[in-house]
C-alpha positions in Angstrom: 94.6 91.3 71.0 92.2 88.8 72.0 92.3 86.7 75.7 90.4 83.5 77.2 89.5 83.8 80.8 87.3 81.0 82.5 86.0 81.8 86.4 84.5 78.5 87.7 82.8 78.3 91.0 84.3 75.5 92.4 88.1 77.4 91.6 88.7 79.5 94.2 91.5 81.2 96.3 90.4 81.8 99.5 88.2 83.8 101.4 88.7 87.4 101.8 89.8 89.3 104.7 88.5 92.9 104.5 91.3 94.2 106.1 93.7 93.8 102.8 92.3 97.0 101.8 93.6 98.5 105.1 95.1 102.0 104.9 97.5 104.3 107.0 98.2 107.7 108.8 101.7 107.9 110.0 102.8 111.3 112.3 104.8 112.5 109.0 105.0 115.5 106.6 101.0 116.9 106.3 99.4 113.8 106.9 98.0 114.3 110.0 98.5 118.1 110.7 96.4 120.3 107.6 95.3 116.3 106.6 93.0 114.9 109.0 93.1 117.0 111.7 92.9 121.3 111.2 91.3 123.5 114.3 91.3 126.5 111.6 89.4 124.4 108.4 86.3 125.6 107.7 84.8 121.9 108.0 86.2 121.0 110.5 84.4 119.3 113.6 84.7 120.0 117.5 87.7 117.9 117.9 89.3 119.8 115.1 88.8 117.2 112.6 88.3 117.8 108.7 84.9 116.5 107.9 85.7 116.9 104.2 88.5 114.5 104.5 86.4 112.6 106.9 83.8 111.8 104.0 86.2 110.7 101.4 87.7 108.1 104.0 84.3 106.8 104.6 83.9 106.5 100.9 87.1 104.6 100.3 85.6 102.0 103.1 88.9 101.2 104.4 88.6 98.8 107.4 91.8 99.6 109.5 94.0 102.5 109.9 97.6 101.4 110.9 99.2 104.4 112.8 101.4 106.3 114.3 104.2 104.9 111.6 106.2 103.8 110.4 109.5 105.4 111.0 108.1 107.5 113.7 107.1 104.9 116.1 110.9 103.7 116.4 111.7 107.0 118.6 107.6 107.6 120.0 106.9 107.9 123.1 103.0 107.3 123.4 102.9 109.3 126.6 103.5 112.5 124.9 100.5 112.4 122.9 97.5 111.9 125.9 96.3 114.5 128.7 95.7 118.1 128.2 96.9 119.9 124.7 98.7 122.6 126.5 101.0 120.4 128.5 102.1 118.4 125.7 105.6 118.4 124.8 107.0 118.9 121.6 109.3 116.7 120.4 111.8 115.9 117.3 111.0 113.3 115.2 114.7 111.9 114.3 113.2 109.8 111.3 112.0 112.7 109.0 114.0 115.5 110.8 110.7 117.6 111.9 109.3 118.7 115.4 106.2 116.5 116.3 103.8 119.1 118.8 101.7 116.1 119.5 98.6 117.7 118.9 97.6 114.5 118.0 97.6 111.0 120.1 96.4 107.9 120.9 92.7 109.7 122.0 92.2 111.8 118.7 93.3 109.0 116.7 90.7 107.1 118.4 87.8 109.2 117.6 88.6 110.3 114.0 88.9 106.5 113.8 85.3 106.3 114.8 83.8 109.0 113.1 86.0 107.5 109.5 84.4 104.0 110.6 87.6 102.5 110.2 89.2 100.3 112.9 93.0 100.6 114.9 95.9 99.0 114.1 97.8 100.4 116.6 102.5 100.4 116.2 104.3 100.1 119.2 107.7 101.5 119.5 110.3 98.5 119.8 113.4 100.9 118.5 114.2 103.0 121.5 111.7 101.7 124.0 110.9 97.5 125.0 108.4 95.6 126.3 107.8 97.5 129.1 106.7 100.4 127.3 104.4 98.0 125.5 102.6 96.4 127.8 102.2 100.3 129.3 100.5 101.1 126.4 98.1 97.9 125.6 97.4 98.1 129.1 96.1 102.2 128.8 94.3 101.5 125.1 92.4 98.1 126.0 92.2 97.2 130.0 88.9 98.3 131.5 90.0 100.2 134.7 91.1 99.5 138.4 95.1 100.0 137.2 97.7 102.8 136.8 97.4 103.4 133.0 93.8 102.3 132.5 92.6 104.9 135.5 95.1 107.5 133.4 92.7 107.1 130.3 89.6 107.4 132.6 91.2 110.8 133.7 92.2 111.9 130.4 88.7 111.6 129.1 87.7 107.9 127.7 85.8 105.6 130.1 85.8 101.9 128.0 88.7 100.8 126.6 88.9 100.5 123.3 89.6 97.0 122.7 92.3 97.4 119.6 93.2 93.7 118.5 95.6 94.2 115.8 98.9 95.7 117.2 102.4 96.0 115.2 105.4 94.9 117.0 107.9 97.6 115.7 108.5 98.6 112.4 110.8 98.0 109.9 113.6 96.6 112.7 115.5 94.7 109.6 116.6 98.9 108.4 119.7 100.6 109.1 117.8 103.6 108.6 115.9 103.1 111.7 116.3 104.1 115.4 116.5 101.4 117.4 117.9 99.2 114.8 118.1 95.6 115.6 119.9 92.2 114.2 117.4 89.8 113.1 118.4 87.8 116.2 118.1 90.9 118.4 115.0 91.7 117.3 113.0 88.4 117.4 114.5 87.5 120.4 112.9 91.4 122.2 109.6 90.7 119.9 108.9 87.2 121.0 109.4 88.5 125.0 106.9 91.6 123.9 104.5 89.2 122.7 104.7 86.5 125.3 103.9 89.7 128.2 101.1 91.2 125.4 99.4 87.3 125.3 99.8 86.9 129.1 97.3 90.4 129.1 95.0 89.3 126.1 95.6 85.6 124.3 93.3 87.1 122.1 95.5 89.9 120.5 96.4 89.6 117.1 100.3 90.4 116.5 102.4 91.6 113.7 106.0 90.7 113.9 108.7 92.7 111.0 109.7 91.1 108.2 111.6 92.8 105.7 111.2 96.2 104.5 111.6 95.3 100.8 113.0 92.6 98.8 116.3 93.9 97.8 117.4 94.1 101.5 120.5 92.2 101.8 119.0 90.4 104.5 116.4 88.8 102.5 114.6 86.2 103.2 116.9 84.7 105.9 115.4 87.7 108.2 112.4 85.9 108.2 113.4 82.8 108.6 115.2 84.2 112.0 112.7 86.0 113.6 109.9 83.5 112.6 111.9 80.6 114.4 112.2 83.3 117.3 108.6 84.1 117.3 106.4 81.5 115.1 104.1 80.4 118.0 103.4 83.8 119.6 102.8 86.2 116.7 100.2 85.8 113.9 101.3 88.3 110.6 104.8 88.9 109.9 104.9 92.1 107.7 106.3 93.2 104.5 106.6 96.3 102.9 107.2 97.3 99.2 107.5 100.8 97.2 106.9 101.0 93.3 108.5 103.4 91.0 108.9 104.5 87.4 112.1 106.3 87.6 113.4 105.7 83.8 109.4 106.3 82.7 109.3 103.1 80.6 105.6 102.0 81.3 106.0 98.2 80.2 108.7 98.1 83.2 106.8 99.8 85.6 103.6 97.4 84.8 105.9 94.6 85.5 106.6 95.1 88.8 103.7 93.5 90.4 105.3 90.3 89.2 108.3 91.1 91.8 105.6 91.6 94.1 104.2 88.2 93.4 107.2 86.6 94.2 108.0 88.6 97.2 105.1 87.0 98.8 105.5 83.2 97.3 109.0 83.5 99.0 108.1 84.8 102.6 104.9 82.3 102.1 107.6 79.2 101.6 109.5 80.5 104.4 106.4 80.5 107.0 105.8 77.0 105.7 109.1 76.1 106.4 109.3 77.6 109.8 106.0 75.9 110.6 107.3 72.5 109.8 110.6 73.4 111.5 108.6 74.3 114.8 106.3 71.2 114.6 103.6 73.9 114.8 100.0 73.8 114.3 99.4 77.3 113.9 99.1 79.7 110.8 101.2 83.0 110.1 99.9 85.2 107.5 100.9 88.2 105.7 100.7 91.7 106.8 101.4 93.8 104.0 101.2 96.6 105.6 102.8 99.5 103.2 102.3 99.2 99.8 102.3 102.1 97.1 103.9 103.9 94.4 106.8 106.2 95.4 108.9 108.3 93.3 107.6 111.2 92.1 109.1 113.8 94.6 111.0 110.9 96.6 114.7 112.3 95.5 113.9 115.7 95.7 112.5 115.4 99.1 115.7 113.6 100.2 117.8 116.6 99.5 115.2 119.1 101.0 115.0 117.1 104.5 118.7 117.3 104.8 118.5 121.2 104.7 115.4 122.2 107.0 115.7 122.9 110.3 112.7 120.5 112.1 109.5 122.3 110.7 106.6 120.9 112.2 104.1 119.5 109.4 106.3 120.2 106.1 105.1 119.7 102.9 106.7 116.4 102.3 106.9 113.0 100.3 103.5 114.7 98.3 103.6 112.6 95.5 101.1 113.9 92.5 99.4 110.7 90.5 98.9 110.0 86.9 97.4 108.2 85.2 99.9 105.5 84.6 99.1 105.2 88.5 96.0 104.3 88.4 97.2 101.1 86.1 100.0 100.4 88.6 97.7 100.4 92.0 95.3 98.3 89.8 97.8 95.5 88.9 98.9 95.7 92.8 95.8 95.5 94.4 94.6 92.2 91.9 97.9 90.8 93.6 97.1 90.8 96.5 92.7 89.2 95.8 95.4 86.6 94.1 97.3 86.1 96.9 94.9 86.4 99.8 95.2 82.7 101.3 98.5 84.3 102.4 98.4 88.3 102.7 95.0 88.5 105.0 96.0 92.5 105.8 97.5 95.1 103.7 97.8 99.1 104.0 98.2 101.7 101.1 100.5 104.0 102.0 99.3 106.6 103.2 95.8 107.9 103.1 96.3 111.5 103.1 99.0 114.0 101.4 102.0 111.7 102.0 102.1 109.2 98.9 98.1 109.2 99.1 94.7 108.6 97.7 93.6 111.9 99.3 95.3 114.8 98.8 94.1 118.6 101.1 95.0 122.5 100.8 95.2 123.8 104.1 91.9 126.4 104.7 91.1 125.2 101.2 89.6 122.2 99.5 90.3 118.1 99.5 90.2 116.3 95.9 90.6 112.7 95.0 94.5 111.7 93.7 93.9 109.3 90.5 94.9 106.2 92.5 92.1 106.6 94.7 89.8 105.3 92.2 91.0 101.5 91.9 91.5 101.6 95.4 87.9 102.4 96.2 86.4 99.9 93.9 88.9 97.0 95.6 87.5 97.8 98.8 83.9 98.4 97.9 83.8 95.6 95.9 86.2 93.4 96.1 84.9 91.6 99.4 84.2 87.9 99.5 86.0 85.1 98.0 88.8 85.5 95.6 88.8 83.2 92.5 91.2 81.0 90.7 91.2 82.5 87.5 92.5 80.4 84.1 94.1 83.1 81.8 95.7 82.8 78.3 96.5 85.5 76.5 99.7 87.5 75.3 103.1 88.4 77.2 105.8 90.2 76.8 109.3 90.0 78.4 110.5 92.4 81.3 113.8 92.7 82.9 111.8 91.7 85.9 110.1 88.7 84.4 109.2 87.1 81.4 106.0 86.0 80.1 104.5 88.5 81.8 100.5 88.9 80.7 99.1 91.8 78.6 96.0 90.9 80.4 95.9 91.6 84.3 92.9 90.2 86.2 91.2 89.4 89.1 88.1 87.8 90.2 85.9 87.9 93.5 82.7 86.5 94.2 80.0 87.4 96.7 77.6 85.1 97.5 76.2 86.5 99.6 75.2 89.8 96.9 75.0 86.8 94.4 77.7 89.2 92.5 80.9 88.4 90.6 83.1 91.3 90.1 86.4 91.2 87.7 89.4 94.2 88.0 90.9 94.3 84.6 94.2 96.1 83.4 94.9 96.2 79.6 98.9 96.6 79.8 98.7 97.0 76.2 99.2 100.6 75.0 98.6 100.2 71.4 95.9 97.2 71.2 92.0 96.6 72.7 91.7 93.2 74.6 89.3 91.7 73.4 88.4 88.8 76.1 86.4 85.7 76.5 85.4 85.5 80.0 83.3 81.6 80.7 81.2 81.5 83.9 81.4 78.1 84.8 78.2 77.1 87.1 77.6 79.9 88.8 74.0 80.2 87.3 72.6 82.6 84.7 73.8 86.2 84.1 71.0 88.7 84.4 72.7 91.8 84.2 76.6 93.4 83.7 78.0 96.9 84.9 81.3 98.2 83.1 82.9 101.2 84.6 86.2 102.3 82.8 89.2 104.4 83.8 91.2 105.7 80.8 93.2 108.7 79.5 94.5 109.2 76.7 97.8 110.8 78.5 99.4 108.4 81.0 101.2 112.0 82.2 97.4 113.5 83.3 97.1 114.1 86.8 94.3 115.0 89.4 95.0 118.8 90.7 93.9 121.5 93.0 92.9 123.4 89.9 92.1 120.3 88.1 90.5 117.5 90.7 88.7 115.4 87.7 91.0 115.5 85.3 91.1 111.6 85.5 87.8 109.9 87.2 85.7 106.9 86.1 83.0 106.8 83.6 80.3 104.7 82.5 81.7 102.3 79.6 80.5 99.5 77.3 82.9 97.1 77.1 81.2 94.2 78.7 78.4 92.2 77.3 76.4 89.2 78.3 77.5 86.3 76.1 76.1 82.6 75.8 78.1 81.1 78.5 80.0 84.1 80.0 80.5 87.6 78.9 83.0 89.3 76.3 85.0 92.5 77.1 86.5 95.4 75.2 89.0 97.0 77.0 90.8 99.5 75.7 94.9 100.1 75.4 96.2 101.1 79.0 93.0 101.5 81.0 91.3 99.7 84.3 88.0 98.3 84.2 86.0 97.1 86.9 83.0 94.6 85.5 80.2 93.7 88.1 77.8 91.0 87.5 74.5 90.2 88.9 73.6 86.9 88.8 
């Protein structure tokens, strides 16, 4: 199967924000109890921090961390989580039917933050609690001192403020599922008063208003257009979310859904537009794609375990186990979103550890690396700088999804700056090496070219406690400096990151 791809320096995308390859910890199943934070691990730091899990996070280079949810923040009360441990309350989380001891708040969150070198991105609770909750609790995270809530943080142990810009005006409101759940009408209308008090604190606060949780929600897209024309001119990122699964295990299907992705984010993008134009506005809203991931593998059988339990504090819960198929799938997604990054400036993997997550812990015991966190590290390691527009022929195939859809998935990025081009690559094919014709059009001479390769030859094989490199990169030799450009060799279903040094 052969392919023509031509990167040409004057064809580009847009810049690219780091923070698409954001992540987050939502207060849900073991992500952040026996996750991050463990008292008891044997690694873990004074605060009661895991500095296993601590490295990998640092590895993966992820610039923000969106927390506390997700479906918990509709029902959070921040207060519960800051002062003294032992007069904390417990509480029940009504979105995954759990008790939440609050062990973990705002000031925890803070410092693993620091220690992970990952920025905030704080959620505020717009389900069972307003605006004057809100500007409670921008007022205690950011405001020097000399007030109520900014002297309470002094007393409970941080000084400076920390100065989060990036704050999340709900979540999900558009769901049925959630507390607090609003009309789109309702919900712009309590959003655009939220972020007219938030902007009279800090005009310089960067806000995230909810757009729809997925693109089957009967609401869709006209929930957009609602709360945009309730809230164009005081928000910046209107967020989307979007799940991916493989439930009848037919791989050319699953591999097709980043096409429904693609469009998911041309349609909210034409709505903005519209909205803009509408408003007579000169200002820009981007994307926020703030949960992204696959989701399936224990989804139903969770579902029928939550309705049985009786509130258990830090279950076992939506612990999906990767494959390798995975791997191809967060791949496909993540070269989506380099396409698309005019438009989607932040994005979040969902989540970062043990709940659908790159990371996956034992509790007392070790921390391994899930399959998908391999593609998602090299996208953030070295997918900074300016995404290009890449020219691609080669063979489709037809999905109930889409047609035409490209055997051949690829991204480019280029960093000046390094004076590196680096190229994500998915081979689709099962059956077939690609065998592709990749021009470099003025960007100078070639000197040198780095391959690394993830395959299996079982798209079933999964990363393990027992068995934590089971699937993993390796070195391979499928890229070759050609007159002109280089040729590749990828084989059948794999993911290839090629690096160039010009």
């Amino acid at each position: 199967m052969k392919a023509k791809v031509t990167a040409h320096s004057r064809y580009v995308i847009s810049d690219i924000d780091n923070r698409l390859y954001g992540s987050f910890l939502e207060h849900l199943g073991r992500a952040v109890y026996t996750g991050i934070y463990e008292p008891d691990h044997p690694t873990a730091d004074e605060a009661g921090m895991r500095r296993d899990v601590i490295d990998l996070v640092r590895e993966l280079d992820t610039p923000i961390c969106r927390y506390p949810g997700g479906n918990f923040v509709s029902a959070y009360n921040w207060e519960d989580g800051i002062g003294p441990k032992d007069q904390r309350p417990t509480r029940l989380d009504l979105a995954w039917r759990t008790a939440e001891s609050n062990q973990v708040g705002i000031h925890e969150f803070a410092d693993w933050a620091e220690k992970a070198n990952t920025e905030m991105m704080l959620a505020i609770n717009l389900g069972s609690r307003g605006l004057d909750e809100a500007r409670a609790f921008v007022e205690y995270v950011n405001h020097p001192g000399g007030t109520e809530w900014s002297d309470l943080r002094k007393a409970n142990g941080r000084a400076d403020p920390w100065g989060v810009k990036l704050w999340c005006l709900g979540n999900e409101m558009d769901g049925p599922w959630q507390v607090g759940h609003k009309s789109a009408a309702e919900y712009g209308h309590l959003a655009n008063e939220t972020a007219k008090a938030l902007r009279g604190f800090d005009k310089s606060l960067e806000l995230v208003v909810c757009g729809s949780s997925h693109s089957n929600m009967p609401t869709y897209p006209q929930w957009e257009s609602t709360v945009l024309q309730a809230t164009y001119d005081q928000v910046d990122y209107i967020s989307l979310h979007m799940y991916f699964d493989n439930y009848e295990k037919n791989t050319a299907e699953y591999l097709a859904l980043p096409e429904k992705l693609d469009r998911y984010i041309g349609t909210v993008s034409g709505v903005i537009d519209y909205v803009k134009s509408r408003s007579r506005s000169k200002r820009d809203v981007k994307i926020s794609f703030d949960e992204w991931n696959v989701w399936y593998h224990e989804r139903k059988q969770d579902a029928a375990r939550m309705a049985e339990w009786d509130w258990p504090h830090a279950p076992r819960l939506l612990e999906d186990i990767y494959n390798f198929e995975d791997v191809l799938q967060v791949g496909c997604i993540l070269n989506t979103f380099i396409r698309r990054s005019d438009v989607v400036r932040i994005a979040c993997i969902a989540q970062l550890v043990n709940v659908i997550a790159p990371i996956m812990t034992e509790p007392g015991g070790a921390v391994w690396r899930q399959t998908i966190y391999y593609p998602f590290k090299f996208a953030s390691t070295m997918g900074r700088g300016t995404a290009l527009q890449l020219d691609v022929d080669c063979p489709t195939y037809d999905a109930d999804i889409a047609p035409n859809v490209k055997y051949l998935d690829i991204a480019g990025v280029h960093d000046g700056d390094a004076g590196t081009l680096t190229f994500f690559a998915v081979n689709k094919s099962g059956s077939e090496v690609m065998d592709v014709d990749l021009s470099l059009e003025r960007f100078g001479t070639a000197k040198s070219v780095e391959h690394t390769l993830i395959r299996h030859d079982d798209l079933e094989a999964k990363n393990t406690k027992d068995n934590p490199n089971a699937v993993t990169p390796e070195v391979g030799n499928g890229a070759r400096i050609s007159e002109g450009g280089l040729t590749l060799n990828l084989p059948p279903y794999s993911y290839s990151v090629v690096r160039v040094q010009l």
